[in-house]
N, C-alpha and C positions, 0 to 999 in steps of 0.2 A: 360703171354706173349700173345699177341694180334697178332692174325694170319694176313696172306698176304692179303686175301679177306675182310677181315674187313676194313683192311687201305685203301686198292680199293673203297670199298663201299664209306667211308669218301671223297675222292676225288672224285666221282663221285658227291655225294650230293653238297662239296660245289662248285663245275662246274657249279650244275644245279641252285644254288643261283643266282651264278654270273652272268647267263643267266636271267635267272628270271627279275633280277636287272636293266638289260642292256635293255631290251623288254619293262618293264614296262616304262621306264625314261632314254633311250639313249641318254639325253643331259647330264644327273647328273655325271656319268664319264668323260665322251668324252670334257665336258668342260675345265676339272682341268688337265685332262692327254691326251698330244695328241702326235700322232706320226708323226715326221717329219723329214725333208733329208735337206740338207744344202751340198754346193759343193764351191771350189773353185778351181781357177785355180795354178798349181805349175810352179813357174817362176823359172829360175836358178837353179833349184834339190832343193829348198827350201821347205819342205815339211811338215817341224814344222810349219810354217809361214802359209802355203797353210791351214793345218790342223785348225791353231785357225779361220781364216778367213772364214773356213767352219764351226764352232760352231759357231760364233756369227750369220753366215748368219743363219743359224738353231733356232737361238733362238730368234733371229727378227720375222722370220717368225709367229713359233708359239705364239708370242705377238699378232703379226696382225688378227690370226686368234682368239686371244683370243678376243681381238678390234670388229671382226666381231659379237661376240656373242650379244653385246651390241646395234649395230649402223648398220644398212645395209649400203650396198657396195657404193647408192648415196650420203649417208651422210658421210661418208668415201675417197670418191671422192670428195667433197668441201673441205674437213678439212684435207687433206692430210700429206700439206706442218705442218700443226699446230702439227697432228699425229706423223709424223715421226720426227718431234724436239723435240716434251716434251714426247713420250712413245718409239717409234721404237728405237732412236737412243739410246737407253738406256734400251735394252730390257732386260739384267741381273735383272733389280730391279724390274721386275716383272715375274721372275720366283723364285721358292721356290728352286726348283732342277733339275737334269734330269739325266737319264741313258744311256749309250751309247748301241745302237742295234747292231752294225756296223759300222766298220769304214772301211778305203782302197784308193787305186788309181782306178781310171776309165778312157776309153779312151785312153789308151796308154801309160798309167803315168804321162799323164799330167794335171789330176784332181785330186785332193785328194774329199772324200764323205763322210760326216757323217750321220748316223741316228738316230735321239734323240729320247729318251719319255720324256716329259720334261712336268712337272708339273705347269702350269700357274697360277697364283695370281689372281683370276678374280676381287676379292674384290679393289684389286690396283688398276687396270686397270677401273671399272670401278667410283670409288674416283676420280680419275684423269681427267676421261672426264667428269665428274660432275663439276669439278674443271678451267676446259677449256670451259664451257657452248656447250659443242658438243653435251653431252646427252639430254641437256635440249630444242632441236628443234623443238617447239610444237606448238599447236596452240592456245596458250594465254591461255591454262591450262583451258580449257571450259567446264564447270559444264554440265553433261552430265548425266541424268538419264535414265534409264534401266529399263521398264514394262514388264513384261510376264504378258501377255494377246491373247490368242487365238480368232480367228477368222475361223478355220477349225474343224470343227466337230470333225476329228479324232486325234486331238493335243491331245496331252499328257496331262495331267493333273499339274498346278502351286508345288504341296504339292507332285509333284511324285519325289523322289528320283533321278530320271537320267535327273530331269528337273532342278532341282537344282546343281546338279554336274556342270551344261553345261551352267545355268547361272554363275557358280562362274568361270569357264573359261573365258566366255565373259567378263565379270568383270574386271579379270583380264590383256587381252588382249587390253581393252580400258583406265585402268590405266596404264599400261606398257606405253604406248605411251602417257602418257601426260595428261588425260581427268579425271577430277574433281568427284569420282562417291561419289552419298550420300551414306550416313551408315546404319546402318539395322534398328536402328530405325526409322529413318523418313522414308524407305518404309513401313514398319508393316504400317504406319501412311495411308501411302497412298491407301495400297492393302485394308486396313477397307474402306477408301473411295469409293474405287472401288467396294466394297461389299454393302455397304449400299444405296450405287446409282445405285446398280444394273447395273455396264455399262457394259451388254456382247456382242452384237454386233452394239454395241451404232460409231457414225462416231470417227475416231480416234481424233477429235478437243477437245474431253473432257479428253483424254490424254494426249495430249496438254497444255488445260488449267491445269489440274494438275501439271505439270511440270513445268510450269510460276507462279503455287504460289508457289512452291521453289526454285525458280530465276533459274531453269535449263536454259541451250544453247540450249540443245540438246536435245529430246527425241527420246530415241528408243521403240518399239515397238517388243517383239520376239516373236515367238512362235515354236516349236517346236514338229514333228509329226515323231511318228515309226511305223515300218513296218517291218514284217519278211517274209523270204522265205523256202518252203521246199527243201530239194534236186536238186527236181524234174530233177533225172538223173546225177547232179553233184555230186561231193566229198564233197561238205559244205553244210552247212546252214547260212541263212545271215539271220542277223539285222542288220536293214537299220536307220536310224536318218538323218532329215532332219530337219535343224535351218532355218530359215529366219528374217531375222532384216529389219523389215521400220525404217527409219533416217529421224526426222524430225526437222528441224530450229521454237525452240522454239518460237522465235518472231514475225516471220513472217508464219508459218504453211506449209513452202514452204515443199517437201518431199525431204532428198536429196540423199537419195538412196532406194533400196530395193533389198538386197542383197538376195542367197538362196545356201546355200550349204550341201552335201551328205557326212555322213561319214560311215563307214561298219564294222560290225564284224563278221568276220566268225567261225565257231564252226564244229569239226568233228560229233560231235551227237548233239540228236535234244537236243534242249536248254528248260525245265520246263519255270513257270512262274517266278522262282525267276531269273534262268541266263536267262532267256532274258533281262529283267531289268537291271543287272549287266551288259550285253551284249550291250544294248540299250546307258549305262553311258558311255563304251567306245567310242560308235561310237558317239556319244553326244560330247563327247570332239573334237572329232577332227572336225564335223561339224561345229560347235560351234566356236572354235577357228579360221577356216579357212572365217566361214560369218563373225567374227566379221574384223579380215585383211582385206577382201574384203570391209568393210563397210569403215575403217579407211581412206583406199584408196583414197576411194569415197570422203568421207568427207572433208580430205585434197585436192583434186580439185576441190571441191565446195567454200572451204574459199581461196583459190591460186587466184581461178578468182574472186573474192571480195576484194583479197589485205589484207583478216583479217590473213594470215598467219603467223606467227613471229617464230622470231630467239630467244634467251633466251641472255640476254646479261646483263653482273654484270660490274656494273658501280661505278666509287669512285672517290671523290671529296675530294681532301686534300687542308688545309689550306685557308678555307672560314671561316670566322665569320657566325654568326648564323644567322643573317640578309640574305646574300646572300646566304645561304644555304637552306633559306625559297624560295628565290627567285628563285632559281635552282628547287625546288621539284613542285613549282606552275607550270614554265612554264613547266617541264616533265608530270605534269598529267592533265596539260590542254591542251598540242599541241594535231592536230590529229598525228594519225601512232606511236603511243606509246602505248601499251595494261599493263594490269596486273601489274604497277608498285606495291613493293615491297621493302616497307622501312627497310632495314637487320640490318643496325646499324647508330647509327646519333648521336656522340659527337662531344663534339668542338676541330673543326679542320677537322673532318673528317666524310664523308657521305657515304654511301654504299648503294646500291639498285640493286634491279633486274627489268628487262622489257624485254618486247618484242619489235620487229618490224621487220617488213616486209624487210626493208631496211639492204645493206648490211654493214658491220664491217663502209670503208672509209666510205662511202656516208654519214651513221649518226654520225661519228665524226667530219665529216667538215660542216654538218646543225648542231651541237649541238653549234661547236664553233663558228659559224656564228650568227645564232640567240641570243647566249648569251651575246656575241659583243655588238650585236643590245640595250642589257640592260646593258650596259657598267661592264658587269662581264668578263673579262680577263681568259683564260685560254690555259695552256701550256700542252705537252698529250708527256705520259712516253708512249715508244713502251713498247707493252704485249703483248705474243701469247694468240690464241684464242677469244671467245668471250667475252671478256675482255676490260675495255677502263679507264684508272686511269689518268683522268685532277687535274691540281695543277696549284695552284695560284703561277702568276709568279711572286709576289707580296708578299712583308711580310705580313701576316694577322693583319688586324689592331685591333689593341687593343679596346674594346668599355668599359665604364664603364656598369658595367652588373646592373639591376634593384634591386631593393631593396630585394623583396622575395628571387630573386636569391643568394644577397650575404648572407641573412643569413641563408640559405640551407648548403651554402658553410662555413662556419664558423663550 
């Protein structure tokens, strides 16, 4: 039989897990399980009524906040009305469960209050706005390559463990949003070039040019420098990380930002040379992550006031013959103010594609059906929420006798 301080010990230990847990990755919980309050008001001593009216409001909420995880509060603010029709108002199917904290009246008993934990779907939630083109508001998916190259004596070294931690942050922060990064083979490829051409404090245009022989948008440019503190008088000790990213517009060399941000890790005793490194990768990530936001920013109002900025928008054309369905994808990838078109599916009868533009949802479905007028191709537009836009021929699809190869494919 296993004494009283034994089972203490046990829940002490896994207390300090779940801290542990919570410190290293306070999003990994806090996502899936949140805690929320939901109220409604009780009319007539109605107070079953009051009561559901206050879980639904509860569990909209924490959808909303699930939503936020995905999509910041601007992009959330255009797509509202889209939001609250195909995910809010149907917040049940994107929850797994939830537990009640608390329940009661408030104010005098004329509120009924719940308090939920309520377990969010994130995987739904964000299917769905992939699905509604909200997630996809990018900027034409722009091939964007990422050099660590130092230019400060005191940087860090490329092959240092807390330089790479903070590059695969970055990384990841520029994929998140949209940007095209190459794979680890074509850098190997490039960092040999960089080595064998010796460019160490060579002008950045040869980074540049590197980046333009694999069709990059983008070059960034980072480097990263650490730094520790003793005491001196206080209760810590810090290590300091300090990212900076140049952003430069591959084609024209212009610079379009230069971001520089501090992240810290503090330590009750003095840190060896192994935890300072350790020490270094923490404050690495969050510099790291906070220049690359900062850069994103940037970059986003540098392509806003060039008009290259675009919306993600999945477009389908039903019941065109094949003829006019060539004729549809020519004049889409030859007008201006159309980026990254993306042929998804294209049998007969039906055409699907993805593109950008600048332009909002109305404007380019009345220039889509205007211009295609112009080439006597007719089309009718099924309302869709979101960025969405499904034209059909108002017109039976005319029958063509198909080409020879073709029919005996078909046979």
């Amino acid at each position: 039989m296993k004494s009283c301080p034994s089972k203490g010990l046990k829940k002490i230990i896994s207390y300090c897990l779940v801290l542990l847990i919570l410190q290293l990755n306070p999003l990994l919980l806090l996502a899936k399980s949140l805690e929320v309050t939901g109220s409604a008001t009780i009319y007539s001593g109605n107070t079953g009524s009051a009561k559901n009216q206050a879980l639904k409001n509860a569990l909209r909420q924490a959808v909303e906040q699930g939503v936020g995880v995905f999509i910041d509060s601007n992009t959330l603010s255009q797509n509202y009305e889209v939001v609250k029709d195909e995910i809010l108002s149907t917040s049940e199917g994107f929850v797994s469960g939830y537990d009640m904290v608390r329940e009661g009246t408030t104010n005098g008993g004329t509120v009924y209050e719940v308090v939920l934990k309520v377990e969010v779907e994130e995987g739904r939630i964000k299917d769905k706005l992939s699905a509604l083109r909200i997630l996809h508001q990018k900027m034409g998916n722009k091939r964007l390559m990422l050099i660590y190259q130092s230019s400060d004596p005191h940087a860090v070294p490329r092959d240092n463990g807390a330089v790479q931690t903070t590059l695969g942050v970055v990384r990841d922060e520029f994929s998140r949003k949209g940007f095209r990064m190459f794979n680890e083979s074509v850098m190997k490829e490039v960092y040999r070039a960089i080595e064998q051409e010796a460019i160490v404090d060579r002008p950045v245009d040869s980074l540049i040019a590197m980046a333009l022989d694999q069709r990059a948008e983008i070059m960034v440019r980072m480097e990263m420098i650490g730094g520790k503190r003793d005491k001196k008088g206080g209760a810590f000790y810090a290590v300091k990380s300090t990212v900076r990213l140049g952003v430069y517009e591959a084609s024209s060399g212009r610079q379009i930002a230069d971001t520089v941000a501090e992240g810290k890790e503090l330590s009750a005793s003095k840190p060896g040379p192994y935890d300072w490194y350790k020490m270094l990768s923490k404050a690495g990530k969050r510099s790291g992550a906070e220049a690359a936001r900062q850069a994103i920013v940037r970059i986003a109002d540098f392509y806003q006031q060039s008009g290259e900025v675009g919306n993600a928008f999945l477009m389908v054309f039903r019941n065109y013959n094949f003829e006019d369905e060539d004729r549809i994808l020519d004049y889409l990838e030859n007008s201006p103010g159309f980026q990254q078109l993306t042929e998804l599916k294209n049998t007969r009868g039906y055409l699907e594609i993805e593109l950008f533009s600048s332009q909002q949802k109305s404007r380019l479905r009345r220039k889509i059906i205007r211009d295609l007028k112009d080439q006597e191709i007719e089309l009718a537009v099924q309302s869709i929420s979101g960025n969405r836009l499904v034209f059909i021929n108002p017109n039976e699809m005319e029958e063509k006798p198909l080409p020879a190869a073709e029919k005996l494919e078909s046979q």
